[in-house]
N, C-alpha and C positions, 0 to 999 in steps of 0.2 A: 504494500500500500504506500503509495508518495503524498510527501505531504503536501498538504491543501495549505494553499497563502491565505486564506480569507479565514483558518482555523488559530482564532487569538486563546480561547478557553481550553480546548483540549489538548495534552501535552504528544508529542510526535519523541519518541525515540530515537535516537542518534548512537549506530556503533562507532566509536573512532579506535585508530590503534597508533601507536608509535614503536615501529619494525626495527629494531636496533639489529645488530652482529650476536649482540650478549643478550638481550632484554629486549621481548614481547610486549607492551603493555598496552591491554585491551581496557577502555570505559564505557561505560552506558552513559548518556546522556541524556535529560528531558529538555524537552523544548516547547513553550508557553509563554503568551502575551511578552512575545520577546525578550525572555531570558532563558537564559543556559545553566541549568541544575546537573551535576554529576550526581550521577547514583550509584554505581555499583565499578570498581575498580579489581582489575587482576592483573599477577606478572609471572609470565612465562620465561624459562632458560628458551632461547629461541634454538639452540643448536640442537636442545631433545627432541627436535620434531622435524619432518619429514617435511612438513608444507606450513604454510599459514591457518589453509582452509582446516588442519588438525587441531590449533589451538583454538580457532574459533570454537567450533565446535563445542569442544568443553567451556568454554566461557557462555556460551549460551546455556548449556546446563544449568548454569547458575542463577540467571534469570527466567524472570516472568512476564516481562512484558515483550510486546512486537515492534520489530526492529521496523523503521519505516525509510531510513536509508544510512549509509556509511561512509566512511572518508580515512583511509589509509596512509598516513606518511611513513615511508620507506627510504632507509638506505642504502641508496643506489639511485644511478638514472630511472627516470619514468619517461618513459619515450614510446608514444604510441598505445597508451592506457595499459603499457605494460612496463616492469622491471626483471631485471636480473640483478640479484643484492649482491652488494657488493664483497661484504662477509660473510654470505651462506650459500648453498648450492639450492635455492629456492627462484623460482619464475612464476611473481605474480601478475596476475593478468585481472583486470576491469570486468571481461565478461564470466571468467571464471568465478570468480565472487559472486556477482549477480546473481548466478544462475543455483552458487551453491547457499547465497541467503535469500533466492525466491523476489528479488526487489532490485527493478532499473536504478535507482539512486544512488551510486557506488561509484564513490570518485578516488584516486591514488594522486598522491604527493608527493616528492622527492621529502625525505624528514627534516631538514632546512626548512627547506620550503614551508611545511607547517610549522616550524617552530618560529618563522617571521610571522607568518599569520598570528601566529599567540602573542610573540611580543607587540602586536598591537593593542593587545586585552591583558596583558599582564597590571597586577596593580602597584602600587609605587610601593610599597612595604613587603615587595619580590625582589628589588633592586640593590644590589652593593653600587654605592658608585665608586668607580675607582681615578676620574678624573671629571672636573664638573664638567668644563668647556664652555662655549655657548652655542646653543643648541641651535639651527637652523630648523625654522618649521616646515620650510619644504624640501627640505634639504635631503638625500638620501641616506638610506640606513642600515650600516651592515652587521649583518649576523656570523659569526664565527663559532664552531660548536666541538669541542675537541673529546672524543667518549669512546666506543671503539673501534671509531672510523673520525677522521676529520670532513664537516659538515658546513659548509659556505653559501650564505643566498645573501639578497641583500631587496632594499624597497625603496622604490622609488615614486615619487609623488609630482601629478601631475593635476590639471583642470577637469578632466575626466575623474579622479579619485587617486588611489591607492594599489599599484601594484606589486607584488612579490614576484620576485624571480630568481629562480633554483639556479644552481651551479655546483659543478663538480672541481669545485676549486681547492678541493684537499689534494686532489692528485696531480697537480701540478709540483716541476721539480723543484727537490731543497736547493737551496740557496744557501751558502756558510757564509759567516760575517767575519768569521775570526778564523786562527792559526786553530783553535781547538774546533770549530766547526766543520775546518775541512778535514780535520783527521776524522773526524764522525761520519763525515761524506765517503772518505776513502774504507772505515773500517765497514761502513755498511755496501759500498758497491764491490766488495768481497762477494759478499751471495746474493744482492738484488741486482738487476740487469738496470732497472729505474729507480730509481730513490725517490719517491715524492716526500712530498712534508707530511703526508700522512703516519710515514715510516718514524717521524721525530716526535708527531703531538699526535697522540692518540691513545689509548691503553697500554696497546703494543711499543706504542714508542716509548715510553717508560723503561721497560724492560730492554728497550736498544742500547738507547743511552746509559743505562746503567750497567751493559756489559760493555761495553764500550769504551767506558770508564776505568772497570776494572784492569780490561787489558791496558788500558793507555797510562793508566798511576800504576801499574803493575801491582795493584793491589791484590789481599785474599779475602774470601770471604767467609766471614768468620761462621763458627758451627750454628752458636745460638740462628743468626737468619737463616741460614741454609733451612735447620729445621723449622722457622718459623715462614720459610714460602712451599714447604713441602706440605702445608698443613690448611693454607691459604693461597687467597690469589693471587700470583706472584706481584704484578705492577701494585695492585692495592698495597701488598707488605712496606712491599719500596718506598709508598706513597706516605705512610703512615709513620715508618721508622725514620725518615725526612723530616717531618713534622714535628717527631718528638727528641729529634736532634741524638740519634742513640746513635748514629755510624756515618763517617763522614762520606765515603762514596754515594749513599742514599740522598744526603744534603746537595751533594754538588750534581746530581741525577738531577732531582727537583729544581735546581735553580738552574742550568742547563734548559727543564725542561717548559721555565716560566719563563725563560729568556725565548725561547724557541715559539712561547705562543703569544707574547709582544708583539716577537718583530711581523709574524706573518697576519696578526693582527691589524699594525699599520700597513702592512703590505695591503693587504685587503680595503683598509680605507681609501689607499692613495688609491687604486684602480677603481673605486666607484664615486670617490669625491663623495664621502662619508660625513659629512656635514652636520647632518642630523641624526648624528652616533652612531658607535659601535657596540653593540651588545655581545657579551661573555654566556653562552651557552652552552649547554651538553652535561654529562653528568658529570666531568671531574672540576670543572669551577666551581661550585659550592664546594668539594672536599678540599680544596687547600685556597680556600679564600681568603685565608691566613697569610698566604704565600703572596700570593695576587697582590695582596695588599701593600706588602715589603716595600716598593718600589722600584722591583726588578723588572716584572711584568712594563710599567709605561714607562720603562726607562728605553727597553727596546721598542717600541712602539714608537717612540719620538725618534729613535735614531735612525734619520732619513737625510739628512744632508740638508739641503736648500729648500725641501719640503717641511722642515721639523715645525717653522711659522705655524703650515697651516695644521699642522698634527696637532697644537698645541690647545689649538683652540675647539676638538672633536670632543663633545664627551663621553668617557667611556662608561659602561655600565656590565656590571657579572648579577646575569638573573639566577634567581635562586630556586626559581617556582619547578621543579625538574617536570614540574607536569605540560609546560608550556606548550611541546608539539601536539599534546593530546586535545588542550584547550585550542590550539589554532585548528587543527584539524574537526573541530565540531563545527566553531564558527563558518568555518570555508564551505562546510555539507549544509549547513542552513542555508546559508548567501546563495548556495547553489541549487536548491531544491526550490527556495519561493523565487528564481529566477526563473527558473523550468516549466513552473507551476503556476 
């Protein structure tokens, strides 16, 4: 059943999901006299399942009410109402959905993509700022999202309104700024054929840098972590034992790896003329917002040369709300359905 525009009283159901590498996360949505209620949330290890359409499934188990239509942000291209993810061996397709929840209303995202949709609707007590700036109203707005994939869109505003536009600008290649950057360059085109900056800021990249490290300070690593990432997530452990300042190779990973989401941070402003800020997303900026904070992070963001002026004046922001792709991808399946309808 699609929903009716003229229906302000009765609420219409919205599935949205945000399709990570690691993490599934399906919500239910209600929709009425134009507001957007979460109802019922679940998260899936995305790698235990074979398809999308298999966690669905179960997450419908769990509810009771009729789905009236859906909206999917994915990482990876959406190209043609279909994807191939980036981090799983999954191909979701538009019509396949449809057909497997019974409802034409089934829209796919790039996960950027929905997560700028949300930073439109995010509320200001989601917001760390990590640089005021001043903000330009019509100014464009980029998204950066580092989790276990790096995630790049950015919004642009025009007389027409407000548009989002996806980008696969995580896999574009690294770029070293220093003598220690190109050895990370060098120590990872060992066994990558391409290097993107995905390989440096992402979960994974964690764990690059950090042996990388090791090899390069000829460091060892001591028993206590060995047993504490054989027990645990390895980049999490790294993340964490950084934080709490227990081992120095872990520290100089972490700031490496705050340095490395700066500078492509700024990169990313310079090529959309970011004006109207740069938002901090994905899941690992809230866990070392501590870090971000430091002034290592907009130290490299400013560091551009004869661009640093206008860097100076962008203001940056680390959302907190991790739900934010789930929220923009409701918004986008409403906007899309009382357009249709």
């Amino acid at each position: 059943m699609a929903m009716k525009p003229n229906s302000q009283t009765d609420p219409r159901h919205i599935l949205v999901g945000d399709i990570g590498g690691t993490k599934t996360n399906l919500d239910l949505y209600s929709h009425a006299n134009g507001k957007l209620v979460p109802l019922y949330q679940a998260s899936y290890s995305s790698e235990s399942f074979e398809a999308l359409e298999n966690i669905i499934e179960i997450f419908l188990k769990e509810i009771t009410q009729p789905i009236h239509g859906a909206c999917f942000g994915i990482a990876g291209p959406v190209l043609n109402d279909a994807c191939k993810t980036s981090n799983l061996p999954w191909n979701v397709t538009r019509t396949v959905l449809q057909a497997f929840l019974h409802i034409p209303d089934v829209f796919l995202l790039n996960d950027l993509e929905a997560t700028a949709y949300g930073v439109l609707h995010v509320e200001p007590k989601d917001l760390v700022i990590l640089r005021d700036g001043v903000e330009d109203s019509q100014g464009t707005i980029a998204i950066i999202a580092a989790g276990t994939g790096l995630g790049e869109a950015f919004i642009t505003k025009a007389g027409d309104g407000v548009h989002v536009v996806a980008s696969e600008g995580g896999h574009v290649d690294f770029s070293p700024r220093s003598e220690l950057e190109i050895e990370f360059l060098r120590f990872m085109r060992r066994t990558h054929h391409h290097v993107s900056f995905e390989k440096a800021l992402s979960g994974q990249g964690i764990s690059n840098i950090y042996h990388f490290l090791i090899e390069y300070r000829r460091a060892s690593e001591p028993q206590w972590l060995t047993d504490r990432m054989a027990g645990d997530d390895k980049n999490a452990v790294i993340t964490k034992t950084a934080l709490a300042g227990e081992d120095e190779i872990c520290i100089e990973t972490l700031d490496l790896f705050t340095s490395f989401y700066g500078a492509e941070a700024g990169n990313l402003a310079l090529k959309v003329k970011a004006t109207g800020g740069v938002y901090i997303c994905g899941g690992i900026a809230p866990k070392i917002i501590d870090k971000l904070k430091d002034g290592r992070f907009i130290s490299a963001f400013l560091d551009k040369g004869r661009l640093r002026e206008m860097l100076e004046n962008i203001p940056v922001h680390v959302v907190m709300n991790e739900k934010t792709a789930l929220l923009g991808a409701a918004h986008y399946a409403v906007n899309q359905i009382l357009a249709i309808h």
